[in-house]
C-alpha positions as a Python dict, from the first residue, in 0.01 Angstrom:
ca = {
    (1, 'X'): (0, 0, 0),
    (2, 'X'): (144, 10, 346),
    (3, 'X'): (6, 306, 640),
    (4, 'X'): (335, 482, 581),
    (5, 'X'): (365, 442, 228),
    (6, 'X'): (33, 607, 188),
    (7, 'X'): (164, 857, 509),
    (8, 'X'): (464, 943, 269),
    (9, 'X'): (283, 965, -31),
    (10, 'X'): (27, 1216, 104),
    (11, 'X'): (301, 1397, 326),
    (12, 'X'): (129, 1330, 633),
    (13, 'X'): (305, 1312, 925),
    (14, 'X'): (180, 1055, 1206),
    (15, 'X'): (116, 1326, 1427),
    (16, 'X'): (-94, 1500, 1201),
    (17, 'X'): (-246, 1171, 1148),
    (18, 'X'): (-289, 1133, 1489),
    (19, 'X'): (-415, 1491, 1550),
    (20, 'X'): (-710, 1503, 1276),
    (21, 'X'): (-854, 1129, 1312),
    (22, 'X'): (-864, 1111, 1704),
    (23, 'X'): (-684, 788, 1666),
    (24, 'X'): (-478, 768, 2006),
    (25, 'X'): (-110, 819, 1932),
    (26, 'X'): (39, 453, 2076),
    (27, 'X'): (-237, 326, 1822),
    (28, 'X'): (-128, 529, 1557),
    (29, 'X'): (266, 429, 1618),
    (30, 'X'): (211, 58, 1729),
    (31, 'X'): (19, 66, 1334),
    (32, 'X'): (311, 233, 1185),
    (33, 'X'): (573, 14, 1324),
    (34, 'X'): (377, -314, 1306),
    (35, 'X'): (354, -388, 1630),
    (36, 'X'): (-56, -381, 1562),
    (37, 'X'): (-195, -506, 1267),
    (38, 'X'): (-386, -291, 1113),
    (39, 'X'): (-696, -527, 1055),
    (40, 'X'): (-739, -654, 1397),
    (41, 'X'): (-817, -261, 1465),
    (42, 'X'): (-1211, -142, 1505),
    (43, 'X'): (-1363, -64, 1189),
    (44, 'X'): (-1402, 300, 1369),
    (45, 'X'): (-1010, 327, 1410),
    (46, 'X'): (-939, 195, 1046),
    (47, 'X'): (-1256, 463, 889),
    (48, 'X'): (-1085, 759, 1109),
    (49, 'X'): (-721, 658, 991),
    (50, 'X'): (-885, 598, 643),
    (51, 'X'): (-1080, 959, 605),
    (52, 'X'): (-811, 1157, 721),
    (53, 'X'): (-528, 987, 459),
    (54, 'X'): (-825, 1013, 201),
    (55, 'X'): (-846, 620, 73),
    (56, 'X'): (-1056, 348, 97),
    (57, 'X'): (-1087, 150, 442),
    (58, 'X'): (-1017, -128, 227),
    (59, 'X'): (-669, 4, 52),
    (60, 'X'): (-563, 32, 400),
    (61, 'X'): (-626, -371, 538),
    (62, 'X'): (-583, -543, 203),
    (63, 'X'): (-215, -583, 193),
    (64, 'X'): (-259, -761, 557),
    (65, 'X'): (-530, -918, 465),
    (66, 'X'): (-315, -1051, 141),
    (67, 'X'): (-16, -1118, 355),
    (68, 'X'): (-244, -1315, 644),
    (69, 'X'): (-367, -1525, 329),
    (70, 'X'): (-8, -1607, 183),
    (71, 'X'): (104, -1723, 488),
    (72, 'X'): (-169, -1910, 557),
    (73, 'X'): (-148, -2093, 248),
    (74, 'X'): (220, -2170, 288),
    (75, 'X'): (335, -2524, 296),
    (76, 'X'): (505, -2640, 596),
    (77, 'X'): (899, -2628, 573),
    (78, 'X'): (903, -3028, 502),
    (79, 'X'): (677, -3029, 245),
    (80, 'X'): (875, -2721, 79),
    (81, 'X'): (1222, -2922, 96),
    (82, 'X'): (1078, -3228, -41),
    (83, 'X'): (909, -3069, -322),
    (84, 'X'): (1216, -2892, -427),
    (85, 'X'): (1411, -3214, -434),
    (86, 'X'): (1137, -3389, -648),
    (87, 'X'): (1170, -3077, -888),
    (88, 'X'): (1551, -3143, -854),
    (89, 'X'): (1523, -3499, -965),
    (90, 'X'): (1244, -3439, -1243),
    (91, 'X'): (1377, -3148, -1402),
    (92, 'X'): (1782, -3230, -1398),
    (93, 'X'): (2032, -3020, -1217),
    (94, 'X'): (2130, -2759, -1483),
    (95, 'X'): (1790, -2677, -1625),
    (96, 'X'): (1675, -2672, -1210),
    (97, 'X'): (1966, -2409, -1199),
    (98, 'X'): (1888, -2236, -1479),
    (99, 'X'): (1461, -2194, -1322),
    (100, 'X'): (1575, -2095, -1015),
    (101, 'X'): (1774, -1837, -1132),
    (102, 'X'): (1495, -1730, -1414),
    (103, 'X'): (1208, -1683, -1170),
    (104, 'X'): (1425, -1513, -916),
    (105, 'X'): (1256, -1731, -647),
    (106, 'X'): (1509, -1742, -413),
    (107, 'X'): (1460, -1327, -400),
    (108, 'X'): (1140, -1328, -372),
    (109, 'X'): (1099, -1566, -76),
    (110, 'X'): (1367, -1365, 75),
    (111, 'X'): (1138, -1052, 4),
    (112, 'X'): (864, -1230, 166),
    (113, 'X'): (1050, -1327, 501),
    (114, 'X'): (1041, -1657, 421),
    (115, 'X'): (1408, -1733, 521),
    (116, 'X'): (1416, -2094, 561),
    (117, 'X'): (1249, -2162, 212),
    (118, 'X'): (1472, -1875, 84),
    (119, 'X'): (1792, -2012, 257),
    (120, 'X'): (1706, -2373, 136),
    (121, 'X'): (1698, -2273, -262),
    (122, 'X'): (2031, -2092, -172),
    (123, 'X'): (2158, -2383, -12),
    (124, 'X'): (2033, -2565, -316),
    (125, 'X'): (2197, -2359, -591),
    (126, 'X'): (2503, -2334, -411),
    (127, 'X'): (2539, -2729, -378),
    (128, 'X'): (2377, -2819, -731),
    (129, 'X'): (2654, -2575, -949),
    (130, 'X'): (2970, -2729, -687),
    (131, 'X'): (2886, -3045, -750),
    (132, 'X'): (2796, -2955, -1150),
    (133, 'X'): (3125, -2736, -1138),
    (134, 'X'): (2920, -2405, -1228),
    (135, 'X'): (3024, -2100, -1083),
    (136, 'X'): (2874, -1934, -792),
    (137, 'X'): (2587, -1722, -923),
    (138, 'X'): (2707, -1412, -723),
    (139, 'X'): (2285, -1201, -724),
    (140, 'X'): (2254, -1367, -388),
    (141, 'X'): (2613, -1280, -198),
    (142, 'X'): (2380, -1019, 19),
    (143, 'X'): (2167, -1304, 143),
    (144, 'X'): (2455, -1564, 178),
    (145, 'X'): (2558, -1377, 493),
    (146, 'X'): (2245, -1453, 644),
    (147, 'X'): (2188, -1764, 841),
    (148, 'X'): (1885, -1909, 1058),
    (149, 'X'): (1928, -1887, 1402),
    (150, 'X'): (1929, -2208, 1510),
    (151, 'X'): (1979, -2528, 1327),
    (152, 'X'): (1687, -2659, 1162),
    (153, 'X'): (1676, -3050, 1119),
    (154, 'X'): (1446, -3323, 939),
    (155, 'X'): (1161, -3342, 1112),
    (156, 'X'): (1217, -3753, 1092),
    (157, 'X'): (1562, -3696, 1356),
    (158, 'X'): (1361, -3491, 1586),
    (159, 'X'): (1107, -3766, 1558),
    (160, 'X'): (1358, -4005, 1608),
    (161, 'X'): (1557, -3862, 1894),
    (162, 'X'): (1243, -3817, 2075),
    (163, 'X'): (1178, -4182, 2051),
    (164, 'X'): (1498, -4246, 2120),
    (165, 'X'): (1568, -3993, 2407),
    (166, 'X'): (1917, -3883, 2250),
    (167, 'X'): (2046, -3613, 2062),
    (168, 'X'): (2232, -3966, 1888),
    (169, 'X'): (2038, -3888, 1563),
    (170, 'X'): (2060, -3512, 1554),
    (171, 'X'): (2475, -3536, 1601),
    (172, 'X'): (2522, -3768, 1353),
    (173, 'X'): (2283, -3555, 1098),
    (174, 'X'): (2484, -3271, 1182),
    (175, 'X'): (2839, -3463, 1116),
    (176, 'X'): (2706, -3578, 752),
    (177, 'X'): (2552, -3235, 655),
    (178, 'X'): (2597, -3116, 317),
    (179, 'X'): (2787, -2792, 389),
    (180, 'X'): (2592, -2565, 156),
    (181, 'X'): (2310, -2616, 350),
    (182, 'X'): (2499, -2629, 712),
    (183, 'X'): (2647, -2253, 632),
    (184, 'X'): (2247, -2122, 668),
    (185, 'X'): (2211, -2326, 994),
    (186, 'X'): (1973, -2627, 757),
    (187, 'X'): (2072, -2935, 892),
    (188, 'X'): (2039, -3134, 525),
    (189, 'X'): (2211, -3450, 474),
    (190, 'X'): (1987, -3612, 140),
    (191, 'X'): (1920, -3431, -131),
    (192, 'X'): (1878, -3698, -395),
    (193, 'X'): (1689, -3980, -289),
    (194, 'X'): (1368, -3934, -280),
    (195, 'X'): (1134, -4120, -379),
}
C-alpha cells in the first residue's frame, strides 16, 4: 500500500504527518508525489513516517521494493517483441487472440507503465484480427489514443544505420511499417518470420 493510500485510509493529512513525525515537509511531499522513493530514505525517516501512520516500516517500502524488483526483472523491449511473435507463430493467430484478450495482458502492462510492451500487444491484436477479419476488440479504445513519443525501431536498423552512417535503413523501415504498430509510434515491419 502506497504513503497516501495508507495517508487516506488513516485520514491523515501530510501536514499532520509532517507535524507529529518531525519528517521535514519537502521530504514528506517529494515522498507523496514520488519525486523520492521512499526506500532510498534513512531508516530514521521511514520509522518516524511509519510510527506516526501506525504500520510496519516494512508495509511502507515493500511495494517499492516489489516495483524496483519487477522492473528489474523485465526483459529488454527486443526480447519482449520477439517472444510475442514466437507465441504468435506457436500458438496460431485466433487462439493468440483469444489469450491475449483472456489474461487481460495488454491492461495490465498498461497498469504497470510498461507502454511499449503494452502498445506492442495492442499493436499486435489490432493487426492479427485485420488481417484474420475479426473485429476490433473495443476494452482497449482508452489506450489506443496513446502513442510513444518517439518512434521506436529494431534495434538491428539502428545497428545498421550506425554502421552505415545513414538514416537509409531507418526510412525505409518506416515506409514498410505495418500500420497497427506505426499508429503507437513502433516502427515494426516483420511480424511473422521468425525463426
Amino acid at each position: 500500500m502506497s504513503i497516501n493510500e495508507v495517508l487516506a485510509q488513516k485520514n491523515i493529512t501530510k501536514y499532520r504527518l509532517w507535524k507529529e513525525s518531525g519528517v521535514p515537509q519537502a521530504t514528506i511531499s517529494d515522498i507523496c508525489t514520488g519525486k523520492t522513493s521512499i526506500e532510498k530514505c534513512s531508516a530514521e525517516t521511514i520509522y518516524r513516517i511509519a510510527r506516526v501512520l501506525n504500520v510496519s516500516m516494512e508495509s511502507l517500502i515493500a511495494p517499492a521494493v516489489q516495483h524496483a524488483e519487477e522492473e528489474r526483472r523485465r526483459p529488454s523491449f527486443e526480447l519482449f517483441k520477439s517472444n510475442t511473435c514466437h507465441m504468435v507463430k506457436d500458438m496460431g493467430d485466433i487462439p493468440f487472440i483469444i489469450q491475449l484478450l483472456e489474461t487481460n495482458q495488454i491492461r495490465k502492462l498498461y497498469e504497470k507503465k510498461w507502454y511499449p510492451e503494452a502498445l506492442y500487444l495492442l499493436a499486435m491484436l489490432d493487426y492479427l484480427s485485420r488481417e484474420n477479419h475479426v473485429p476490433i476488440c473495443k476494452n482497449y479504445n482508452d489506450i489506443r489514443t496513446a502513442k510513444l513519443q518517439r518512434p521506436v525501431y529494431p534495434s538491428s536498423v539502428v545497428i545498421m544505420c550506425k554502421t552505415l552512417k545513414s538514416d537509409a535503413p531507418k526510412e525505409e523501415c518506416y515506409r514498410m511499417a505495418i500500420p497497427e504498430f506505426l499508429r503507437f509510434n513502433i516502427v515494426e515491419s516483420e511480424v511473422r518470420n521468425v525463426c
